[in-house]
N, C-alpha and C positions, 0 to 999 in steps of 0.2 A: 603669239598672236593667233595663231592657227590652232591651237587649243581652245581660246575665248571663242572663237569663232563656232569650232564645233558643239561647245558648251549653248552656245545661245540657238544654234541650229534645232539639238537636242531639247531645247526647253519649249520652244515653239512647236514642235510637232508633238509633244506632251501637251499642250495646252491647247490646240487645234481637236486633238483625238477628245480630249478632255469636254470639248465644246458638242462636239458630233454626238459625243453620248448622251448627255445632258438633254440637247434637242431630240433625239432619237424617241418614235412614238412606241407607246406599252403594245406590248402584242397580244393579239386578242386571246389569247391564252388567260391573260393578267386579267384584260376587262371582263371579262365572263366570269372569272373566281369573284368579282367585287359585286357582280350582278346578280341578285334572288328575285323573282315573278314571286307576288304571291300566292297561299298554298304550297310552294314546295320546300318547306323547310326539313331540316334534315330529322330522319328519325331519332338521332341523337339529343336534338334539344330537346324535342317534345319530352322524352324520359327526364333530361334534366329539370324542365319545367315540373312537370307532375311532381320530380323529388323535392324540389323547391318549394313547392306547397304540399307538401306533407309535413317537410321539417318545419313550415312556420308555424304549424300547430302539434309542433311536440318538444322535449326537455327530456335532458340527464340529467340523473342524478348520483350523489357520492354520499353517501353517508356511514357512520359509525354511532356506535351503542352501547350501554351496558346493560346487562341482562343481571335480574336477583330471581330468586324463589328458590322453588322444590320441586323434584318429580318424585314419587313414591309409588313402592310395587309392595302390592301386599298379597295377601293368601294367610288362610285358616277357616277353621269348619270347630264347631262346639263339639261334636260328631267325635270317636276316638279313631286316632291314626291305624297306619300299621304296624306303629309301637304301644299301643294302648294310650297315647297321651291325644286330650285336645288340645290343641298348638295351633300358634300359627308365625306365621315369619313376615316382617316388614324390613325392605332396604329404601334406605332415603339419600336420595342424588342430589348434592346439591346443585341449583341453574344460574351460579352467578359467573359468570364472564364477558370479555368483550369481542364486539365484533366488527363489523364495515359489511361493506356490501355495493349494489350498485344497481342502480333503476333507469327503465325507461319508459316515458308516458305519452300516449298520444290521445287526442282530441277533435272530435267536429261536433259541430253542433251543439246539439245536449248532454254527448255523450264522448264517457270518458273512458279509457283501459289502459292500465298501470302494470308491469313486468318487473319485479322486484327480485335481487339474489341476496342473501345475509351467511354470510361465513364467520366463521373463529380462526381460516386461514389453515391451523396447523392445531394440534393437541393443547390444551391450556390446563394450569392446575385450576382446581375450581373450587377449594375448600377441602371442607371433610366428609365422608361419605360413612354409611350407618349400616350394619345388618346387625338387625334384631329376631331372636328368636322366643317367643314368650306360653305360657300357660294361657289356655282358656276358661272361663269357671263360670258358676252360677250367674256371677254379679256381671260377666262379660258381654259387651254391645259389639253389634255389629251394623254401626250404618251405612249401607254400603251405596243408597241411593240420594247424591248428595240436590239434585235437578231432578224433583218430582213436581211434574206436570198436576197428576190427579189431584195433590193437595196445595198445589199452589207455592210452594215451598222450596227455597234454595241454601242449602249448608253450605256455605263457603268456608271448607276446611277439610285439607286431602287425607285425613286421617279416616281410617274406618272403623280398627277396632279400637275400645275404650276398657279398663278394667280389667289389663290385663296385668300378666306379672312375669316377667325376664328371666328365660334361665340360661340365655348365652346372647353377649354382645359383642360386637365386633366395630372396630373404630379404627380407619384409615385413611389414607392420602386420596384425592379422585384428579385424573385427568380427564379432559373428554375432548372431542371435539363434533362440531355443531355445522350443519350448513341446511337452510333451507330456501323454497324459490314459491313464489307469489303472485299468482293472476287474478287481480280483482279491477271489475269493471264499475262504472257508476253511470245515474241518469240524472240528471241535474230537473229540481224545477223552480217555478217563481222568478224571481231573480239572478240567483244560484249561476254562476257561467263556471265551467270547465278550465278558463284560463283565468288563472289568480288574479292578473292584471288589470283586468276589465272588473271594475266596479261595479257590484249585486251582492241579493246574499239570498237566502232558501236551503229548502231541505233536498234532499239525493237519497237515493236507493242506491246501495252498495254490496254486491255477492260475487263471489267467484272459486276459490280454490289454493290452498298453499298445500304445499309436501315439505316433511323436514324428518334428516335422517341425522342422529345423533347416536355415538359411539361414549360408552365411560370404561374406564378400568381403575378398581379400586384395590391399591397398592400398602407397604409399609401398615400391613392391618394389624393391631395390637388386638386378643381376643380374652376376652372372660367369660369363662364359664362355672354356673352353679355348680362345681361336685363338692366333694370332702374330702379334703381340703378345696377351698375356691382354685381355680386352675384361672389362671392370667398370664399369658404370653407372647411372642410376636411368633405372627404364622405367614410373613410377607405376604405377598400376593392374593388377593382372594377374591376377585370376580372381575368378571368382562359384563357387559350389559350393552347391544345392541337396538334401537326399534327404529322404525320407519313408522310415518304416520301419515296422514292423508285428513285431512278440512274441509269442507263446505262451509263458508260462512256466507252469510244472509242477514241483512239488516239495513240499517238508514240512519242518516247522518246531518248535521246543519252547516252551512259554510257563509261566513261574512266578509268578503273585501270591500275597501275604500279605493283600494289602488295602491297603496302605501303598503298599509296592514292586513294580514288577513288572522281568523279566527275557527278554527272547526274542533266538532265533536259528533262520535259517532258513536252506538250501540251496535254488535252485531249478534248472534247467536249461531252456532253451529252444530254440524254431526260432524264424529270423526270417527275413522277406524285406526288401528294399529297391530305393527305385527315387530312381535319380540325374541331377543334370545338373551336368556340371562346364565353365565356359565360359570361355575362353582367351581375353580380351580382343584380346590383343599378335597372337595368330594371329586370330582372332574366327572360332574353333574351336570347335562342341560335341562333347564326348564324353555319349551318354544311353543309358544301362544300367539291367540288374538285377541285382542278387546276392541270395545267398540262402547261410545257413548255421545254426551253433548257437552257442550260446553258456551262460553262467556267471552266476550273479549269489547274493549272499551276504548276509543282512543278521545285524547284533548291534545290540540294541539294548537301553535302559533309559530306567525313565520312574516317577514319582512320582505318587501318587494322592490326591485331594482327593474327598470327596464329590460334586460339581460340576464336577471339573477335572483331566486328565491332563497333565502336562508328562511332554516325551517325549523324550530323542536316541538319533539313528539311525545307524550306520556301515554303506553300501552298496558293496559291491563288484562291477562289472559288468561282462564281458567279451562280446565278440561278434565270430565270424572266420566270415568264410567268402567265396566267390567267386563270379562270373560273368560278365557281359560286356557289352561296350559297341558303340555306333557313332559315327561320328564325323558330322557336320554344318558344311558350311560351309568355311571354310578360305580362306586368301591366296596360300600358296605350292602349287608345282603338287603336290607330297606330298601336301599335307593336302587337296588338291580330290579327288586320286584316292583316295586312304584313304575318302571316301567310299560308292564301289562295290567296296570289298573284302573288306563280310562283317564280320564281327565279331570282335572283341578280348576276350581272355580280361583279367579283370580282379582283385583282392584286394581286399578293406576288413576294416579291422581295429577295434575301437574296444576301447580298455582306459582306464577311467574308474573314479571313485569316488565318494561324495558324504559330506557329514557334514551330517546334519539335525536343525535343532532344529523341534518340535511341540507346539503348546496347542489342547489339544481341552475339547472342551466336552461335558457331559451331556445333555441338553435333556430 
């Protein structure tokens, strides 16, 4: 009895205290936190704010690729070497592999600016790779100017000499690896909006700048050479090939949304420089140069719209020719030691490439 007793004692003043609190007023501690005058809101939001409307006019994106073509390095003179021969030597890289990458774009108004990364991640094999060394002769072309202004005229084809004739080839395995990055800005007109979703369409003005540093190494090289008897054998390893390059492009574009679908294509042209090392294992020969020239590049493209989400593919067509010159470094035989102190080599790079890109961007 005297147990229930103290049990119900105990429950009451639990339930008493219980009540006290309940009623018990907030302390102005509590009401002042729940309290803002306005104007004083905290520095913190206003930054969140501002970032809130930044991200409503901008998008990620993820995208992956395959890339074809060729890059080609050439050199030769009609002119006789420092063996008596006119020669010249072409290596042919091939540019197919895949890649990914990763964009981000923002927007106001009219205008628009895109941040673009494209990698290969890691070393890739990329087909088969070519040094050729040939005779020059009477019947021998050299077109070296494939983007001439003066006569209005565009050779689309990375090749410069023609008419030549082979007295050593070499044929091997290529890896390489690729990464380059991409600031191009635009200005929307007519109808034309910056954000896919918003139904217009018009033409844009599109320039800005990409850099792209790719590495090859041509390996497991089988060689033949013109002597007497023909010589054909495996000489492993036989070149590394470095270059940096640097783009201006400049041009203008058209873009169609409904809201649904969208539709673009654009033209642009460019100047670019480049700077190279191309290294001769077998001779343990540098050739290290700059060229500089113009070039082409074309995109078409379409892409499906989601309130949240663009899926996109892209057809890129990309050219770049032009010339300059090299020196040589190093060398085994007494030739390549004294090519050395001889001054500099007029040289070609050609690259005529492509890509096909798929893209999922996001809203944010």
């Amino acid at each position: 009895m005297k147990i229930q007793i103290r049990i119900i004692i105990l429950l009451f003043c639990l339930f008493a205290t219980a009540n006290i609190l309940a009623q018990e007023p907030e302390s102005p501690k509590e009401i002042r936190s729940e309290t803002s005058l306005p104007g004083t809101a905290a520095p913190q939001s206003k930054i969140q704010a501002l970032l809130s409307e930044l991200l409503t006019r901008s998008s990620i994106t993820g995208l992956i690729g395959e890339n074809g073509g060729q890059h080609i390095f050439e050199s030769g003179t009609k002119f006789p070497n420092l063996s008596g021969l006119k020669a010249g030597s072409r290596i042919t890289y091939n540019r197919e592999f895949q890649y990914g990458g990763i964009g981000l774009k923002h927007w106001w108004e009219t205008w628009e600016i895109n941040l673009e990364y494209r990698t290969t991640f890691k070393n890739q094999r990329t087909g088969e790779g070519r040094d050729e060394d040939f005779f020059l002769g009477s019947i021998s072309r050299e077109k070296g100017t494939k983007i001439d202004f003066a006569n209005a005229s565009f050779s689309d084809t990375p090749y410069t000499f023609t008419g030549t004739q082979n007295f050593a080839d070499g044929r091997g395995k290529l890896k390489m690896k690729d990464d380059r990055i991409g600031l191009l800005g635009r200005k929307y007109f007519g109808g034309a909006n910056p954000d896919p979703r918003k139904p217009g369409s018009g033409f844009y003005l599109t320039g800005g700048a990409y850099y792209t540093f790719y590495k090859y190494y041509l390996y497991d090289v089988t060689q033949w050479i013109a002597t007497a008897p023909v010589t054909y054998r495996p000489i492993g390893i036989g070149l590394s090939y470095s270059i940096s390059t640097w783009e201006v492009p400049l041009g203008f574009g058209y873009r169609y949304s409904n809201g649904t679908w969208m539709l673009e294509a654009s033209l642009l042209g460019n100047v670019w420089y480049s700077h190279f090392r191309d290294y001769h294992y077998q001779r343990n020969l540098n050739f290290i140069g700059d060229s500089s020239g113009f070039g082409i590049e074309t995109n078409l493209g379409a892409g499906y719209i989601l309130p949240s989400w663009l899926f996109f593919l892209k057809l890129t067509e990309h050219r770049l020719y032009g010339e300059g010159s090299f020196q040589t470094q190093g060398g085994l035989s007494r030739e390549d030691i004294i090519s050395n102190y001889s001054g500099r080599y007029r040289n070609y790079l050609s690259t005529k490439q492509y890509s096909v890109e798929f893209q999922v961007s996001h809203f944010l």
